[in-house]
PyMOL CGO cylinders between C-alpha atoms (Angstrom):
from pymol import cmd
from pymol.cgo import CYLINDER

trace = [
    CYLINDER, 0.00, 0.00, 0.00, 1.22, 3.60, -0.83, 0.3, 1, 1, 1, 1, 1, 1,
    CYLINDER, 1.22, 3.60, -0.83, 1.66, 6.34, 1.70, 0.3, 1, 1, 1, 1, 1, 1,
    CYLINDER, 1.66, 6.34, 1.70, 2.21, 10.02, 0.73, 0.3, 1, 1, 1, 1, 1, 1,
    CYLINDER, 2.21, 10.02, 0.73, 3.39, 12.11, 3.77, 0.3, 1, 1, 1, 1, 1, 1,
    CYLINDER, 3.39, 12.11, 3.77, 1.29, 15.01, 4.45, 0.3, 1, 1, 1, 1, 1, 1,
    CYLINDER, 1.29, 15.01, 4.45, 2.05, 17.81, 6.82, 0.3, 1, 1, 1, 1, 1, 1,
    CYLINDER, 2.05, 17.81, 6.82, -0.10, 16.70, 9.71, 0.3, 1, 1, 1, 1, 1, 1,
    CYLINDER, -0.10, 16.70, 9.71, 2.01, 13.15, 9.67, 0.3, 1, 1, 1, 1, 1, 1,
    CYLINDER, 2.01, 13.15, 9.67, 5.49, 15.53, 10.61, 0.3, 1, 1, 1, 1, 1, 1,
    CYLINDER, 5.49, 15.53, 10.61, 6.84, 17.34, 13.49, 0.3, 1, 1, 1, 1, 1, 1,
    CYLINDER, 6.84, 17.34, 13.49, 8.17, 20.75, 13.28, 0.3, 1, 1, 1, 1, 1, 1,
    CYLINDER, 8.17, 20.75, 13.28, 10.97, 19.70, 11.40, 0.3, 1, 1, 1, 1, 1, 1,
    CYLINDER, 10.97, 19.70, 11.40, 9.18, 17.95, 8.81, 0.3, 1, 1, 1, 1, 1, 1,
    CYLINDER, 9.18, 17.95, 8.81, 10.02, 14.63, 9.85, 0.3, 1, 1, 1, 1, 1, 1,
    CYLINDER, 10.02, 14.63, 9.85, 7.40, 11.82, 10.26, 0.3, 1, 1, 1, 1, 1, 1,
    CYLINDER, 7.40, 11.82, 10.26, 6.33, 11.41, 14.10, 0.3, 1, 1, 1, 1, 1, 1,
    CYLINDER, 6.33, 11.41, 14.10, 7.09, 8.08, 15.08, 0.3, 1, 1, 1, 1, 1, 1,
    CYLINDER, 7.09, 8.08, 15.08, 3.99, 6.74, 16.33, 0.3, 1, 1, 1, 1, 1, 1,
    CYLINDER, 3.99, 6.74, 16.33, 2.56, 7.85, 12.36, 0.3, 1, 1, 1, 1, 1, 1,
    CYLINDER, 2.56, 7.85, 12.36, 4.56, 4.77, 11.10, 0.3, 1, 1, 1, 1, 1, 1,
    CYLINDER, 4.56, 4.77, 11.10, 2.18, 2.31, 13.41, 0.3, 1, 1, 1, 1, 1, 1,
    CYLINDER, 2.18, 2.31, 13.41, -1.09, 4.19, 11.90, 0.3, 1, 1, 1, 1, 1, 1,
    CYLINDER, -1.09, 4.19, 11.90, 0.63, 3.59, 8.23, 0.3, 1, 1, 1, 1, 1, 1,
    CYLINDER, 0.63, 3.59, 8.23, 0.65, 0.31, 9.15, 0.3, 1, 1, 1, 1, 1, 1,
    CYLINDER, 0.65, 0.31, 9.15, -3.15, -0.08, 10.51, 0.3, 1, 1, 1, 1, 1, 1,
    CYLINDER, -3.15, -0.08, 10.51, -4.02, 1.30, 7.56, 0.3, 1, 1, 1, 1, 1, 1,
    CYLINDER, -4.02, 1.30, 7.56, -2.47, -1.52, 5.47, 0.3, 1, 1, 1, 1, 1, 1,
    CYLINDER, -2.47, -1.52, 5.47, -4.15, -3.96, 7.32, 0.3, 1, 1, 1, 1, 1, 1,
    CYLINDER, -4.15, -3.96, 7.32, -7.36, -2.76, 6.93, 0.3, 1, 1, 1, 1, 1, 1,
    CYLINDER, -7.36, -2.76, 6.93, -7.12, -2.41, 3.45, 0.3, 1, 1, 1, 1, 1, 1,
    CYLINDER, -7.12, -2.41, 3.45, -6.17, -5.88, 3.02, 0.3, 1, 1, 1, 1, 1, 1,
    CYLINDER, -6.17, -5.88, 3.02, -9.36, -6.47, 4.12, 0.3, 1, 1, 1, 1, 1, 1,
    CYLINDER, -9.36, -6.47, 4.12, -11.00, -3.26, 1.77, 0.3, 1, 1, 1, 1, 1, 1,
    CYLINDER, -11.00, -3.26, 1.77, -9.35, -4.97, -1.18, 0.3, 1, 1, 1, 1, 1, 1,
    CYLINDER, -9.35, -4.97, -1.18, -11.61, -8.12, -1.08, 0.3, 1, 1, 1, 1, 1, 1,
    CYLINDER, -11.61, -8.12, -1.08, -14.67, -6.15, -0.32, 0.3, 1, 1, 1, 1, 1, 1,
    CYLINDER, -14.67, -6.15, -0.32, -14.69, -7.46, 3.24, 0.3, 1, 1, 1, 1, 1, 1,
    CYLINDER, -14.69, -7.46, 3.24, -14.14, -5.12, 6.28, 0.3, 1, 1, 1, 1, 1, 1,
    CYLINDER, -14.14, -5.12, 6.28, -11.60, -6.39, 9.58, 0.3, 1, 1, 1, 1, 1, 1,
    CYLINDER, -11.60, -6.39, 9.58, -14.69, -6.22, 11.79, 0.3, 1, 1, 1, 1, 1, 1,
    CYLINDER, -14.69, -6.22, 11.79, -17.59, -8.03, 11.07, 0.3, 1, 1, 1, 1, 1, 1,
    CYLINDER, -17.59, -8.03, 11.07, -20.35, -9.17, 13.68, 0.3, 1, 1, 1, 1, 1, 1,
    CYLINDER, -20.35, -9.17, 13.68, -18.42, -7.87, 16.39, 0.3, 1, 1, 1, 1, 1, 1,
    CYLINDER, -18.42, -7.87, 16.39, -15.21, -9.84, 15.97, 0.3, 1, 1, 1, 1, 1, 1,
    CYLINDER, -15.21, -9.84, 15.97, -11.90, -7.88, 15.21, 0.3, 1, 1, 1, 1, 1, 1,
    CYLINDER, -11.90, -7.88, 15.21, -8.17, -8.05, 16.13, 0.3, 1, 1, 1, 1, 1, 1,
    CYLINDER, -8.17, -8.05, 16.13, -6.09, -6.25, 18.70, 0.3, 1, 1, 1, 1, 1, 1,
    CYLINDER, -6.09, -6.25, 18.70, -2.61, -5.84, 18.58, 0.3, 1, 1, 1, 1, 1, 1,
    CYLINDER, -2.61, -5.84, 18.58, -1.59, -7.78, 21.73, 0.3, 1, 1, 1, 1, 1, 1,
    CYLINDER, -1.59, -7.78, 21.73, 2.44, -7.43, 21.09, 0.3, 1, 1, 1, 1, 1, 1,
    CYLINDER, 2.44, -7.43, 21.09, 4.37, -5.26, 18.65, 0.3, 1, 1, 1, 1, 1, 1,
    CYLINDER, 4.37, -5.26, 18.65, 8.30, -5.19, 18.32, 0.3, 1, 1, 1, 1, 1, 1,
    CYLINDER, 8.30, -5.19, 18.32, 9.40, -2.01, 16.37, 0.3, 1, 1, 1, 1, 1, 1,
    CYLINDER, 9.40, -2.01, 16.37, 12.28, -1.07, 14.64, 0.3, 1, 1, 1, 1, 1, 1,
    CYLINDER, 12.28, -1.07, 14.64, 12.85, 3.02, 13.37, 0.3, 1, 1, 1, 1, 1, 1,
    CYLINDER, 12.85, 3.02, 13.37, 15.77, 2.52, 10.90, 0.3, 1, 1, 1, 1, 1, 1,
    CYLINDER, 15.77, 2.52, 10.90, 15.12, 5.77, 8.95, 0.3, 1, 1, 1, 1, 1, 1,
    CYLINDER, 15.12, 5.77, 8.95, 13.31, 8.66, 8.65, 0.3, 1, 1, 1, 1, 1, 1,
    CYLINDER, 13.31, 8.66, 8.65, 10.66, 9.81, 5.96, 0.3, 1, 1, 1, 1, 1, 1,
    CYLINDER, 10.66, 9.81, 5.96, 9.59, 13.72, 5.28, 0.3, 1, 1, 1, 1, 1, 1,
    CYLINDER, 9.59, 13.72, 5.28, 7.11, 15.89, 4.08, 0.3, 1, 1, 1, 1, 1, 1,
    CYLINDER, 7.11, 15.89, 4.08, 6.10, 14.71, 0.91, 0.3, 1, 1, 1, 1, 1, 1,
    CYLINDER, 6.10, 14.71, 0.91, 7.65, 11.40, 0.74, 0.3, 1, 1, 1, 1, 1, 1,
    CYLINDER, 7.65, 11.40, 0.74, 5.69, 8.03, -0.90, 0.3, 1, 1, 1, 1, 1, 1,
    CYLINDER, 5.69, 8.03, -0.90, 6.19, 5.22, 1.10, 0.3, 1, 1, 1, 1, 1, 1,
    CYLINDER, 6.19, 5.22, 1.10, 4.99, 1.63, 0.63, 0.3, 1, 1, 1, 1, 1, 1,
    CYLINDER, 4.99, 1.63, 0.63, 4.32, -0.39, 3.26, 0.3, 1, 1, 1, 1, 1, 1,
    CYLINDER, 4.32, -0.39, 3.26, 4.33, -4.13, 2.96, 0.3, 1, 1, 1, 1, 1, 1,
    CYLINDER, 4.33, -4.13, 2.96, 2.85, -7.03, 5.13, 0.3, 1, 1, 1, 1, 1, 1,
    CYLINDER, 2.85, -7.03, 5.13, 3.98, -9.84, 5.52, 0.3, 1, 1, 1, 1, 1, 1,
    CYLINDER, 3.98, -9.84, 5.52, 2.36, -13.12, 7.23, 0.3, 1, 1, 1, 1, 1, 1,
    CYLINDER, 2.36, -13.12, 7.23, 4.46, -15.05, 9.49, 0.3, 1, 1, 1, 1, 1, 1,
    CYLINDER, 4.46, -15.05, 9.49, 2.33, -17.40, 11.50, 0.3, 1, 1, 1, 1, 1, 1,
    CYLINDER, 2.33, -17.40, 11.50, -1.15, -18.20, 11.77, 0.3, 1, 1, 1, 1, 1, 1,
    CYLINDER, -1.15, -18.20, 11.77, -2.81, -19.86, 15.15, 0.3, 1, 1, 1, 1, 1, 1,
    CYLINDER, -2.81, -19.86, 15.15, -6.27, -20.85, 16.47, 0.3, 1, 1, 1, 1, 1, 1,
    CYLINDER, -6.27, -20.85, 16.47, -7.54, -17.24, 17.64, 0.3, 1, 1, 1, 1, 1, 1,
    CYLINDER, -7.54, -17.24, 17.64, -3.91, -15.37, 16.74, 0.3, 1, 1, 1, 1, 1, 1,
    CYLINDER, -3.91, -15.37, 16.74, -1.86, -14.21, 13.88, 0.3, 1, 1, 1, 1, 1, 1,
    CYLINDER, -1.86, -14.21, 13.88, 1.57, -12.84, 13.40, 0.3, 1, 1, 1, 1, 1, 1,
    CYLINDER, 1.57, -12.84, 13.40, 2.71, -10.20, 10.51, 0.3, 1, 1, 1, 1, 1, 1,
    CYLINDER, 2.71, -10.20, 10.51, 5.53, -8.54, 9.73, 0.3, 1, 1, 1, 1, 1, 1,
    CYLINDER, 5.53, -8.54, 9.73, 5.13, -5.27, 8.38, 0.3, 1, 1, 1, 1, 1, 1,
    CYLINDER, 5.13, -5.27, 8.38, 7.83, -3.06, 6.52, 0.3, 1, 1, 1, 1, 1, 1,
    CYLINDER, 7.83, -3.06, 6.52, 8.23, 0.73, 5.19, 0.3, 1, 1, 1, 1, 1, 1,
    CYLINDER, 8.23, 0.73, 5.19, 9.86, 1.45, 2.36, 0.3, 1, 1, 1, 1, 1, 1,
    CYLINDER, 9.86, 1.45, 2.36, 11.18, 4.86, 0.67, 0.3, 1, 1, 1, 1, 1, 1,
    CYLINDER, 11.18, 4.86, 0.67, 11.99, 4.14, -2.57, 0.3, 1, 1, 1, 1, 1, 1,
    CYLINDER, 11.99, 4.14, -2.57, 13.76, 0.55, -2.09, 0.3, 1, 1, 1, 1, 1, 1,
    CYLINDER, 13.76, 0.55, -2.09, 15.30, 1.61, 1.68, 0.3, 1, 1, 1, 1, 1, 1,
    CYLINDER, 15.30, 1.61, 1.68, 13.88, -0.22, 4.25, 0.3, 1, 1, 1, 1, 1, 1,
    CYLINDER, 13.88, -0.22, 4.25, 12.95, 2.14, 7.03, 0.3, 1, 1, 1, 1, 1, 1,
    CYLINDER, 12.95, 2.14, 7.03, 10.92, 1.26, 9.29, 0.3, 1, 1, 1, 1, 1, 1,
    CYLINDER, 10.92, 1.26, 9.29, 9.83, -2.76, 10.16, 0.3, 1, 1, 1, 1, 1, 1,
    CYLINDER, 9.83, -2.76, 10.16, 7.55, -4.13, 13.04, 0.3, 1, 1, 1, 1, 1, 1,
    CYLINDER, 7.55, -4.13, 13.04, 7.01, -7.31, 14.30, 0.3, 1, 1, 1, 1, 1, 1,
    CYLINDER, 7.01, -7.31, 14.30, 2.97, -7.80, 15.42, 0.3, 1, 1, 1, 1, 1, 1,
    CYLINDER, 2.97, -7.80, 15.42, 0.72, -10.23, 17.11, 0.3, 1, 1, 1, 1, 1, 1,
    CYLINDER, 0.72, -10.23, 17.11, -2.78, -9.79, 16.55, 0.3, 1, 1, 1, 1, 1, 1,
    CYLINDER, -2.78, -9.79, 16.55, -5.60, -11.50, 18.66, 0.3, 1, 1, 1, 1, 1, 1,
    CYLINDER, -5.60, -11.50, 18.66, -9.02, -12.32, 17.30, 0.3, 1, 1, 1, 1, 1, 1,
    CYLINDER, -9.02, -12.32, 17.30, -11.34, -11.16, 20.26, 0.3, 1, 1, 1, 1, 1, 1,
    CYLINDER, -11.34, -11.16, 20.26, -14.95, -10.75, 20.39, 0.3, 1, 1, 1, 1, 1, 1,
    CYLINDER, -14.95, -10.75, 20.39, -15.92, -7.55, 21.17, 0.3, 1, 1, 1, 1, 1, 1,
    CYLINDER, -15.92, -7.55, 21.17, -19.08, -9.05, 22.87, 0.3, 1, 1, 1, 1, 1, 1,
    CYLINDER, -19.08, -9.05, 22.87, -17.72, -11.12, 25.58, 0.3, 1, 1, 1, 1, 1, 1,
    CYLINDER, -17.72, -11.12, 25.58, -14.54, -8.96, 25.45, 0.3, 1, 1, 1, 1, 1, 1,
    CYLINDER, -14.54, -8.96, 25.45, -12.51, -12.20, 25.00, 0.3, 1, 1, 1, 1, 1, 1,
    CYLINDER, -12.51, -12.20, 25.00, -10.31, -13.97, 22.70, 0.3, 1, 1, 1, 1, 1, 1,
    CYLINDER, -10.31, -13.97, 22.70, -12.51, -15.67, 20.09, 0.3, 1, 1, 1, 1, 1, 1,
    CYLINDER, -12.51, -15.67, 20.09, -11.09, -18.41, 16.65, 0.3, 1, 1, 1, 1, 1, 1,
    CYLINDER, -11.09, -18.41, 16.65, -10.09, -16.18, 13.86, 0.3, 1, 1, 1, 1, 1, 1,
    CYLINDER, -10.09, -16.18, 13.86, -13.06, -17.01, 11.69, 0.3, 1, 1, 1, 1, 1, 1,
    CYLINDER, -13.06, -17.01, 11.69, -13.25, -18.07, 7.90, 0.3, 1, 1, 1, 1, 1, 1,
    CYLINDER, -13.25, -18.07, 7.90, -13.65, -14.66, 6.25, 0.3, 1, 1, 1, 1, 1, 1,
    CYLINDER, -13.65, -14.66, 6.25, -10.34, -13.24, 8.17, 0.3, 1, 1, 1, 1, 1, 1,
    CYLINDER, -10.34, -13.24, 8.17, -8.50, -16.45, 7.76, 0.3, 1, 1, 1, 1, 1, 1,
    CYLINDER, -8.50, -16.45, 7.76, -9.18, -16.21, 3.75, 0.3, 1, 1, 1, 1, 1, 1,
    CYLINDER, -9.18, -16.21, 3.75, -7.47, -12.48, 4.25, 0.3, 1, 1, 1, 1, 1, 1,
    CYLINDER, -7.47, -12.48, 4.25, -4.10, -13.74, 5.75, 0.3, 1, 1, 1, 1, 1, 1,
    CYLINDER, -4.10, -13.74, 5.75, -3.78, -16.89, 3.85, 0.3, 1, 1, 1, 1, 1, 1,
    CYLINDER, -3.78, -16.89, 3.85, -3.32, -14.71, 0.51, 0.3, 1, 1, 1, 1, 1, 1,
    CYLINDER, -3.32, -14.71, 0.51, -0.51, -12.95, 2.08, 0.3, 1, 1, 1, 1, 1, 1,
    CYLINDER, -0.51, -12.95, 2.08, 0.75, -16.41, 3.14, 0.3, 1, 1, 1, 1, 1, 1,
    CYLINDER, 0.75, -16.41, 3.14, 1.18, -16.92, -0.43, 0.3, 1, 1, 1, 1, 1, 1,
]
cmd.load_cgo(trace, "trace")
């Protein structure tokens, strides 16, 4: 997914704010979802990140087009774990680590990732 930095993303130097690089990447996973008509929260199930490892290798600016890639790296019963990366141009700068739960906003507790979210992650298995 593309990216184009905007002045709200950057601090008064025209650098990116750091926690702008997580939101890139919520927005990527949400529009894997977008891309197959389908939405990441359907009949009150949905993920939360549960455990993120970061990793700020470089900065973007003002009016930089980043792509930012995802990556699935393991799949579980009511979990799954992505990798997600930032590019400018071909530089890697920025890469996280996340573990998403499936939880059920209901009973407020973790629920089986179910058939239409599993379909989601198994293309980007491939």
């Amino acid at each position: 997914m593309k990216v184009r930095v905007y002045y709200e993303d950057t601090d008064c130097g025209g650098i990116v704010y750091h926690s702008n690089y997580l939101k890139y990447c919520e927005r990527a996973r949400s529009e894997m979802f977008f891309k197959i008509n389908s939405s990441p929260f359907q009949n009150g199930i949905g993920f939360v990140v549960k455990n993120m490892n970061i990793d700020f290798l470089a900065t973007a600016k003002l009016g930089d087009l980043l792509e930012v890639k995802t990556q699935l790296l393991k799949i579980k019963n009511v979990s799954v774990e992505l990798k997600q990366t930032i590019y400018l141009e071909n530089t890697k700068i920025f890469e996280a680590q996340i573990l998403l739960a499936c939880m059920d906003s209901k009973t407020s507790k973790p629920t089986k990732i179910p058939q239409w979210a599993n379909e989601v992650f198994q293309i980007l298995g491939q």
